[in-house]
PAKEDO-65736 format. One record per residue: residue number from 1; x, y, z of N, C-alpha, C, O in turn. Coordinates in steps of 0.2 Angstrom, whole numbers, plus 5000, padded with zeros to 4 digits. Layout:
BEGIN
SITE	vodo	nX	nY	nZ	caX	caY	caZ	cX	cY	cZ	oX	oY	oZ
SITE	NUM	X	Y	Z	X	Y	Z	X	Y	Z	X	Y	Z .
...
END
This chain:
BEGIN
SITE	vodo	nX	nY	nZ	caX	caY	caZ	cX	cY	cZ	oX	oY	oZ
SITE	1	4911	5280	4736	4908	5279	4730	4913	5279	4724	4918	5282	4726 .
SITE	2	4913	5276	4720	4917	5273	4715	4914	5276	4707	4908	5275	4704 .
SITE	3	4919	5281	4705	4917	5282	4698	4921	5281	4694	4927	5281	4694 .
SITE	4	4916	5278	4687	4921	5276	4682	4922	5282	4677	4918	5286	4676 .
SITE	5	4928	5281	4676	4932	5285	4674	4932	5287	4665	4930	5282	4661 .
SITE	6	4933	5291	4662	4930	5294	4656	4935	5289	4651	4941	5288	4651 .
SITE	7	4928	5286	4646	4930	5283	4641	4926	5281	4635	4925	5276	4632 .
SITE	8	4924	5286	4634	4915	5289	4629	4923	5292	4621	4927	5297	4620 .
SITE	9	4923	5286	4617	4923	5288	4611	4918	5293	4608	4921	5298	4606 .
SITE	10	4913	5294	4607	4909	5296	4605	4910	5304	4606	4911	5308	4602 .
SITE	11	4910	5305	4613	4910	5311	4615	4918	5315	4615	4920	5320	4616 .
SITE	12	4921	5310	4613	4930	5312	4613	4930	5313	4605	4935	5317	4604 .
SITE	13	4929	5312	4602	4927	5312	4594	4922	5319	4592	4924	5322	4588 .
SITE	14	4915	5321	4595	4913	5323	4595	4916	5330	4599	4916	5335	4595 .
SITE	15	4918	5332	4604	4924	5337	4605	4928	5339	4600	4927	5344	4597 .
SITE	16	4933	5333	4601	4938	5335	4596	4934	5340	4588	4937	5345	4586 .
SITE	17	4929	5336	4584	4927	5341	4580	4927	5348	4579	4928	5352	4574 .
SITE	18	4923	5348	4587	4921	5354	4587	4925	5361	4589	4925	5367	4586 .
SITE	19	4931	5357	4594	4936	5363	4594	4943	5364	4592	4947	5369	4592 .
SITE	20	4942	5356	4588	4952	5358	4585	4950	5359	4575	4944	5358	4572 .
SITE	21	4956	5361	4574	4955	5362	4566	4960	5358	4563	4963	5353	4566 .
SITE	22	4962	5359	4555	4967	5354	4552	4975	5355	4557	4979	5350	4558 .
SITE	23	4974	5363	4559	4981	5366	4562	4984	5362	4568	4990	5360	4568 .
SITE	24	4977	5360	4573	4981	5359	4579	4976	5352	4581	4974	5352	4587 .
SITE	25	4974	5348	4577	4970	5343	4580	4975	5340	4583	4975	5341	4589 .
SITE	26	4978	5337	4582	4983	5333	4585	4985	5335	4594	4984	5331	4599 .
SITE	27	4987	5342	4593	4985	5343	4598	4981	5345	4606	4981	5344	4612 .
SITE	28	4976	5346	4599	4970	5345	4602	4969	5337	4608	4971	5337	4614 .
SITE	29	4967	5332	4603	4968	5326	4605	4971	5324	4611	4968	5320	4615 .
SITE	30	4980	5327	4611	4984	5325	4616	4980	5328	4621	4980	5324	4626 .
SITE	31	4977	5332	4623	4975	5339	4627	4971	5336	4631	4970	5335	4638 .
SITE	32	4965	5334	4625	4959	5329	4629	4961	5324	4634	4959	5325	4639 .
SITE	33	4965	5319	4631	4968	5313	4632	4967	5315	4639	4963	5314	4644 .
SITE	34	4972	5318	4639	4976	5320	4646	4972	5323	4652	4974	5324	4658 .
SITE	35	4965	5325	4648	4962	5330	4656	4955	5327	4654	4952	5329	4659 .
SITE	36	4951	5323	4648	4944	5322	4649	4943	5319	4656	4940	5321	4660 .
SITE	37	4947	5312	4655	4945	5308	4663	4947	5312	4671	4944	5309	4675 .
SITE	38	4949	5316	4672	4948	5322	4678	4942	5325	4676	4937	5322	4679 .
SITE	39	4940	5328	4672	4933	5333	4673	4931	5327	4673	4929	5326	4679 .
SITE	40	4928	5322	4669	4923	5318	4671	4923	5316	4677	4918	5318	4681 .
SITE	41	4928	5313	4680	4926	5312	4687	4922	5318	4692	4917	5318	4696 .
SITE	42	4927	5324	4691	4926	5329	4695	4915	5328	4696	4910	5327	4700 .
SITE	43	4917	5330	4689	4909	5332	4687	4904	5326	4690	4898	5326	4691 .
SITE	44	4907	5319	4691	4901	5315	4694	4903	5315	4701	4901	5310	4704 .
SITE	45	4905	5317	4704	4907	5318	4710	4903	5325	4713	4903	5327	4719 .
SITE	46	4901	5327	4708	4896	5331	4709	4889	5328	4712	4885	5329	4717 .
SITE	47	4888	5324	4707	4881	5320	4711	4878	5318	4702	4873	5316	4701 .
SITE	48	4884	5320	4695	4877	5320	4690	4878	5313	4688	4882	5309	4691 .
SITE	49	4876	5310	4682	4875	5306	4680	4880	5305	4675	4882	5310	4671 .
SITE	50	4881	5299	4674	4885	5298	4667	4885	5301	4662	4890	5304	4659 .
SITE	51	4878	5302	4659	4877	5304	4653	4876	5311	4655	4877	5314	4650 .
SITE	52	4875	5315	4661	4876	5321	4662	4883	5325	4659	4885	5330	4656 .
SITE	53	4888	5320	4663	4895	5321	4667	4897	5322	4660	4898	5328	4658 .
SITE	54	4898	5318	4655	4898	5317	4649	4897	5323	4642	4899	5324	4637 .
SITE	55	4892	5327	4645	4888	5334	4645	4895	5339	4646	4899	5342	4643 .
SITE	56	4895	5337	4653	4899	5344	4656	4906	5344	4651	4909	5349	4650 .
SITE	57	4907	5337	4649	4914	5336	4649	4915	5342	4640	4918	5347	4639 .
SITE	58	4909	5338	4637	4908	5344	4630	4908	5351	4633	4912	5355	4630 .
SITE	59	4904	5352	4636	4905	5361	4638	4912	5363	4640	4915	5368	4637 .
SITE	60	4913	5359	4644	4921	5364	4649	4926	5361	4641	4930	5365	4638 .
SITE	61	4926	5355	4638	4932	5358	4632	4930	5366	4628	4935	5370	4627 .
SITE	62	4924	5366	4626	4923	5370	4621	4925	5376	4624	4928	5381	4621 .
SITE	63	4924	5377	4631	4926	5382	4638	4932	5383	4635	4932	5387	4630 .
SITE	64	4938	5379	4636	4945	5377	4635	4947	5380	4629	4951	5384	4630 .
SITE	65	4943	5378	4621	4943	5380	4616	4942	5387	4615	4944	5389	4610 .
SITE	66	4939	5390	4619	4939	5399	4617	4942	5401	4621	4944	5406	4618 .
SITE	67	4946	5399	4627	4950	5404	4633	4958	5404	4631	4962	5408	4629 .
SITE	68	4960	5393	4633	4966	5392	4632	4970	5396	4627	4975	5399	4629 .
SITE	69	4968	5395	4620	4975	5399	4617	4976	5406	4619	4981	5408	4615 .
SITE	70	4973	5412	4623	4974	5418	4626	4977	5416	4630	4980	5421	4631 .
SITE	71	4978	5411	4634	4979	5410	4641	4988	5411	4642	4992	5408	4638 .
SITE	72	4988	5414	4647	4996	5414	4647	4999	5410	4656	5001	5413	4660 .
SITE	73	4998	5403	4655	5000	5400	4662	5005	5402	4666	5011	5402	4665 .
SITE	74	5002	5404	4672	5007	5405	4675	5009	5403	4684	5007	5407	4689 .
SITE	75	5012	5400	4683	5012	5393	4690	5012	5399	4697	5010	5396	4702 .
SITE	76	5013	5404	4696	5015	5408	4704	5007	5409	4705	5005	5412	4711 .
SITE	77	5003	5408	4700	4995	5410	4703	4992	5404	4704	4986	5406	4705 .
SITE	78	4992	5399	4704	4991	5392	4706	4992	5388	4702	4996	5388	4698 .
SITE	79	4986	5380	4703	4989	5375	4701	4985	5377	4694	4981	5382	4694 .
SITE	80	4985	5372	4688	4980	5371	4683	4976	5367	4686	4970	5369	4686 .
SITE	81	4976	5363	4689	4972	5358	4693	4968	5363	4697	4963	5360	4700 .
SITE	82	4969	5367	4698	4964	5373	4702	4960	5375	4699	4954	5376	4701 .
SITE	83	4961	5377	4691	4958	5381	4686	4953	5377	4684	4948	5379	4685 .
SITE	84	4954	5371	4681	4950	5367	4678	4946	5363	4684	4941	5364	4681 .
SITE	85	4946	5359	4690	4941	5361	4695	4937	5365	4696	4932	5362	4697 .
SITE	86	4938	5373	4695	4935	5376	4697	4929	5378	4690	4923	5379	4690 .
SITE	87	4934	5378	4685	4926	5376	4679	4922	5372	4679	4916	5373	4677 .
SITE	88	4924	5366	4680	4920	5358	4680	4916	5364	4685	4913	5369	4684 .
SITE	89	4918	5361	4691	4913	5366	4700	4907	5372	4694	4900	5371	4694 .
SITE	90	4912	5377	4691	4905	5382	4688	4900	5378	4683	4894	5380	4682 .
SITE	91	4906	5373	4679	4898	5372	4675	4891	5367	4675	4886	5367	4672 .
SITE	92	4895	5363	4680	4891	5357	4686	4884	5363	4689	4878	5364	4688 .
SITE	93	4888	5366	4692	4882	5370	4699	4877	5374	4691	4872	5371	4691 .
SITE	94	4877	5378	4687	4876	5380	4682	4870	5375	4680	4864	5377	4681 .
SITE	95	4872	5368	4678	4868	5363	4675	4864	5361	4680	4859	5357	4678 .
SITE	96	4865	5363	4688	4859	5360	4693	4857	5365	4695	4854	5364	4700 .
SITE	97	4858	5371	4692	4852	5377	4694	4851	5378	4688	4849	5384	4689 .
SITE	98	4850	5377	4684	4845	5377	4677	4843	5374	4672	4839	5375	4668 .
SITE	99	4849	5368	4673	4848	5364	4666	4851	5366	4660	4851	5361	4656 .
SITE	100	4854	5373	4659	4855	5373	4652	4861	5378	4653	4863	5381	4658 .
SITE	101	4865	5377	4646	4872	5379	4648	4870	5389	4645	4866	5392	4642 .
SITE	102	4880	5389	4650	4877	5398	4647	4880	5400	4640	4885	5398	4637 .
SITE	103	4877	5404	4639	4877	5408	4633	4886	5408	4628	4888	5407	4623 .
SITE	104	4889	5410	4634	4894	5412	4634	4899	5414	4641	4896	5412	4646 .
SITE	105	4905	5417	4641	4910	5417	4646	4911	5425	4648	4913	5429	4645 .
SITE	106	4908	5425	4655	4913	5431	4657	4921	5433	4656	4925	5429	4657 .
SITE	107	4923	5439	4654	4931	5439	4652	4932	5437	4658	4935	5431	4658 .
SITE	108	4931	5439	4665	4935	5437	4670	4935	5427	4670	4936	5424	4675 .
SITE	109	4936	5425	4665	4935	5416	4664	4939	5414	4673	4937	5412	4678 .
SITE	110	4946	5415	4671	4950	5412	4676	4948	5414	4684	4949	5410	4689 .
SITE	111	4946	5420	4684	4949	5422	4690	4939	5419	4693	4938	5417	4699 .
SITE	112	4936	5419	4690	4927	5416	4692	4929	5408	4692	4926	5405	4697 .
SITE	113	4934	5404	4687	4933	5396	4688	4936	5395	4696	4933	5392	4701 .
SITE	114	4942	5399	4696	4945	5397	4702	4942	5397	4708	4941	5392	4712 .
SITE	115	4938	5406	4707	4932	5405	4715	4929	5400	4716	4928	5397	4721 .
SITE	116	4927	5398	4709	4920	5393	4710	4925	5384	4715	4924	5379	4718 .
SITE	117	4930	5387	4712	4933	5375	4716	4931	5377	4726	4932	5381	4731 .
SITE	118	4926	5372	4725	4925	5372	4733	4934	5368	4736	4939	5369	4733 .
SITE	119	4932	5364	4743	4938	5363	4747	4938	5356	4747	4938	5353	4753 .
SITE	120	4938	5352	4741	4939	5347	4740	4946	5343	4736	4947	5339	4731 .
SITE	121	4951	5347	4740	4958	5348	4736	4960	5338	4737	4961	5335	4732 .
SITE	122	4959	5336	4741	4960	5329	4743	4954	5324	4738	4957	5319	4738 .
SITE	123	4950	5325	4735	4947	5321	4731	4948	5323	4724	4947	5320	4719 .
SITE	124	4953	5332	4725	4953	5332	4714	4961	5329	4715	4962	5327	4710 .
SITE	125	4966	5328	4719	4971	5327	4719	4972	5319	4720	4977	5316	4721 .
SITE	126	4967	5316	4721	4966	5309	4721	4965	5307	4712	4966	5302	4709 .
SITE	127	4961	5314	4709	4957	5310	4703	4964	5314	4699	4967	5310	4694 .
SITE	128	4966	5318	4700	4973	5320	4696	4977	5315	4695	4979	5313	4689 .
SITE	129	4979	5311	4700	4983	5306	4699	4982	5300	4697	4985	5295	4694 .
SITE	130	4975	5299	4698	4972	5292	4693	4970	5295	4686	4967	5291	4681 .
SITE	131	4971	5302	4684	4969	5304	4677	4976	5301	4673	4976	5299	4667 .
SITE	132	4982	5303	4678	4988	5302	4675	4990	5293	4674	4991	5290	4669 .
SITE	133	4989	5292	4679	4990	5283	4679	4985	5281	4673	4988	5278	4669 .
SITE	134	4979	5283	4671	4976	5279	4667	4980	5282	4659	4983	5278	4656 .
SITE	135	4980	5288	4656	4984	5290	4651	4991	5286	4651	4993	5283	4647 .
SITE	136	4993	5286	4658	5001	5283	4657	5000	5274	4654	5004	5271	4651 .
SITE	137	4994	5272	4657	4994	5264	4657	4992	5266	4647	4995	5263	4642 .
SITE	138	4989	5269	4647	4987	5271	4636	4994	5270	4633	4995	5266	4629 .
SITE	139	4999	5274	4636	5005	5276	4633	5009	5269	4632	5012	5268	4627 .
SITE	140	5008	5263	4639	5012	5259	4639	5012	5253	4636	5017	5249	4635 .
SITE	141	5006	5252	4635	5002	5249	4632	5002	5245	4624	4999	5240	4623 .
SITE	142	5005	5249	4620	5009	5245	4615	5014	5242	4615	5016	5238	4610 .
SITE	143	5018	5245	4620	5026	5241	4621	5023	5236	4625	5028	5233	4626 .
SITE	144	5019	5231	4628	5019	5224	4628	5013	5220	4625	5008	5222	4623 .
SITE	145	5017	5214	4626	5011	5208	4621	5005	5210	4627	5004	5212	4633 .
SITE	146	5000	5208	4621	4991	5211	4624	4989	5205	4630	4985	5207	4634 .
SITE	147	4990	5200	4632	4992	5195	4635	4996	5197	4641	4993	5198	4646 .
SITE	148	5003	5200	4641	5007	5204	4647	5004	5208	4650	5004	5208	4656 .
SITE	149	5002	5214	4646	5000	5219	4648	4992	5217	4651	4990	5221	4656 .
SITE	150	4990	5214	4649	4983	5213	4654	4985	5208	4661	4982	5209	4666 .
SITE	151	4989	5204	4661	4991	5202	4666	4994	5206	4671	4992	5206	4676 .
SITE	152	4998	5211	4668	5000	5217	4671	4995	5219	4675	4996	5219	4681 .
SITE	153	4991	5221	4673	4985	5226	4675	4981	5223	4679	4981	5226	4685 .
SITE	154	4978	5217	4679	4976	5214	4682	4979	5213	4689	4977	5214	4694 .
SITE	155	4986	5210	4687	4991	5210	4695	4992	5216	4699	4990	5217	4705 .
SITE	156	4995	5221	4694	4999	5225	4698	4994	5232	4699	4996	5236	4703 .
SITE	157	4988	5234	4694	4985	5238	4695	4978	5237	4699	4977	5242	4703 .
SITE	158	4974	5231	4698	4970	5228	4701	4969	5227	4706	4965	5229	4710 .
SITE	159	4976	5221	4708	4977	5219	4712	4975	5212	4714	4974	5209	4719 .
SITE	160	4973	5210	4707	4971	5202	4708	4977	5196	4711	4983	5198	4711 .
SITE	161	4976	5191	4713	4980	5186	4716	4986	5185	4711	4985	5187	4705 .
SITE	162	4992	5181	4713	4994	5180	4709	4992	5172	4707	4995	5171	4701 .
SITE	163	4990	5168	4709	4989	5161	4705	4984	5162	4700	4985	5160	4694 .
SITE	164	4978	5166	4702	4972	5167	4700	4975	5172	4693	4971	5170	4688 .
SITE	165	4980	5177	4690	4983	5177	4686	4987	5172	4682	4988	5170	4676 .
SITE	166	4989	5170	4686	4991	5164	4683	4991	5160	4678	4993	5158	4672 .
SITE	167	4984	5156	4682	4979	5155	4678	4975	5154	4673	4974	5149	4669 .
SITE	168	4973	5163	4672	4971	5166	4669	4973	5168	4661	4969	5167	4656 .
SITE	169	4980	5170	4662	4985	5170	4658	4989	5165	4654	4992	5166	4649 .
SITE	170	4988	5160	4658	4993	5155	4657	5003	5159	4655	5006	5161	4650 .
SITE	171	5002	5158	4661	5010	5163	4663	5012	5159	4669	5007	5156	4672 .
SITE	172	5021	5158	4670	5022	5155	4674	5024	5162	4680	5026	5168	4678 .
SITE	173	5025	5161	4687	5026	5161	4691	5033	5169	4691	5031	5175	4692 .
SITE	174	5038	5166	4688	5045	5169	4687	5042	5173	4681	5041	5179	4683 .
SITE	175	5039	5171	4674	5035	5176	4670	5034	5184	4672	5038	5189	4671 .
SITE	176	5027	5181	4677	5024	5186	4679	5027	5191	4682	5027	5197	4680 .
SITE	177	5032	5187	4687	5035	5193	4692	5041	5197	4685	5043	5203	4685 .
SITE	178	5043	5193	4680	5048	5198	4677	5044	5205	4673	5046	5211	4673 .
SITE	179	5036	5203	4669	5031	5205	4666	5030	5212	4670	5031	5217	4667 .
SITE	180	5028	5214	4677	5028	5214	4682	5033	5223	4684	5031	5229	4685 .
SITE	181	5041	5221	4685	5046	5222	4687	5047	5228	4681	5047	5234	4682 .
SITE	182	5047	5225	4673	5049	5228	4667	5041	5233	4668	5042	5239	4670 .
SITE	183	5037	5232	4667	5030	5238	4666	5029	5240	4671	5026	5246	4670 .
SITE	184	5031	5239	4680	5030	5244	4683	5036	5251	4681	5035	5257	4681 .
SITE	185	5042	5247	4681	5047	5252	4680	5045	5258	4673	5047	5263	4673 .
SITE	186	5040	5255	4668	5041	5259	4661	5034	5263	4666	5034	5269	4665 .
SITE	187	5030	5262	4669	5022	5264	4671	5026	5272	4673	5025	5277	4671 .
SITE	188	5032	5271	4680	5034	5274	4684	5036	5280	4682	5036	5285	4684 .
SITE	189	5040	5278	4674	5043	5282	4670	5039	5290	4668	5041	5296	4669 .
SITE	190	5030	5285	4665	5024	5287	4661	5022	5289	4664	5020	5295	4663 .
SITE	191	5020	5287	4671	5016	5293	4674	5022	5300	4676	5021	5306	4677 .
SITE	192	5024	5299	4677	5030	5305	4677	5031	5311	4673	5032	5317	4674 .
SITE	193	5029	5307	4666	5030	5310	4661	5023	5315	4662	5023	5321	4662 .
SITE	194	5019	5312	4662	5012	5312	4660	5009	5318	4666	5005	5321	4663 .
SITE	195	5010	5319	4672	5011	5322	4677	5014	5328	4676	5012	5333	4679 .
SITE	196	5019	5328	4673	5022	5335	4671	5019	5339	4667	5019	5345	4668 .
SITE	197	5016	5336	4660	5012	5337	4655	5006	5342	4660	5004	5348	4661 .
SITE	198	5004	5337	4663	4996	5339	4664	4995	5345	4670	4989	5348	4672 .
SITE	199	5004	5346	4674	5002	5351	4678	5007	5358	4674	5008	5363	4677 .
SITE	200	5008	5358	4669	5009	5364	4665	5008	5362	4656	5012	5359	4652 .
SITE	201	5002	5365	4655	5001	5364	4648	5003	5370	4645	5003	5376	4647 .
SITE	202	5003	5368	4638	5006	5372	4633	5002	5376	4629	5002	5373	4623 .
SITE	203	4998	5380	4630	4991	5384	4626	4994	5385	4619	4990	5386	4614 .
SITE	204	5005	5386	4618	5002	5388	4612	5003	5383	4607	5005	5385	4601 .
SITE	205	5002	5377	4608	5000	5371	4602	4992	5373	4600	4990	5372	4594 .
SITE	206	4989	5375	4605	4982	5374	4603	4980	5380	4599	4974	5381	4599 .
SITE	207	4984	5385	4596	4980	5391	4594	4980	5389	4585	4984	5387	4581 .
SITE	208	4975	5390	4585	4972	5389	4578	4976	5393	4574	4975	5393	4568 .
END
């Protein structure tokens, strides 16, 4: 099964309100960016519905928003990608045993999200890296003409034909493969960057 991956203006806008301030919006922002399309996925891989998953995505930031700036990471107790898993996991099972959200958090936050990630390391580390490829393609995105950069995507991330881009674009042949050559190499860069970001974040941009 095939999920689409988070991209609700609405609900990224309506977040960000609620949890950043003048201090650290910005912050805020980058933070979302970087981790809404993971919890979305997670959470419809659970079984919910878009407009559910979309739910969860609002609960677990505002989660994020009271715990993160206390939070002191620390990579020798596992991944972040374990942590945040295993919230999306509690607040999913949560929303299918009752429908409504809870009140508030256990102090124990971390060491309850972690329990809750079931043994689906191979499906969150599949969405981990498609969370990073899609922010990395956000990032690259203004450095080419809107014409290249869709050709790009189309060829090199799609996987459509090459004539059939061709085509499309009207680009020739040599074009494409240079189009191609230059945004894989800047993509290669981006997700790297972006990978690094997202497996050690920095709690203390976000504290009010």
């Amino acid at each position: 099964m095939t999920y689409r991956h988070f991209n609700n203006e609405t609900t990224r806008s309506s977040v960000i309100r609620a949890v950043a301030d003048t201090g650290n919006e910005a912050a805020w922002q980058k933070f979302f960016d970087l981790y809404a399309g993971f919890v979305f996925s997670i959470a419809r891989s659970k079984g919910l519905k878009e407009e559910d998953a979309d739910d969860i995505v609002q609960v677990v930031f505002t989660d994020l928003a009271r715990n993160l700036p206390a939070f002191k990471y620390d990579r020798a107790k596992g991944k972040f990608r374990s942590y945040l898993t295993g919230l999306v996991h509690w607040r999913v099972n949560d929303r299918l045993r009752s429908g409504k959200r809870d009140a508030g958090l256990k102090a124990s936050f971390w060491e309850e999200a972690k329990a809750a990630a079931s043994d689906d390391d191979g499906f969150s580390e599949r969405e981990w890296q498609q969370a990073a490829m899609e922010e990395a393609l956000r990032r690259i995105k203004p450095e080419a003409r809107p014409e290249h950069y869709a050709a790009f995507v189309a060829s090199a991330v799609e996987g459509q034909d090459t004539e059939t881009v061709m085509r499309i674009y009207g680009i020739s042949r040599d074009n494409l493969y240079q189009i191609r050559k230059r945004l894989t190499a800047r993509l290669r860069e981006a997700v790297a960057q972006v990978l690094a970001e997202m497996d050690a974040p920095d709690a203390r941009h976000l504290r009010a």
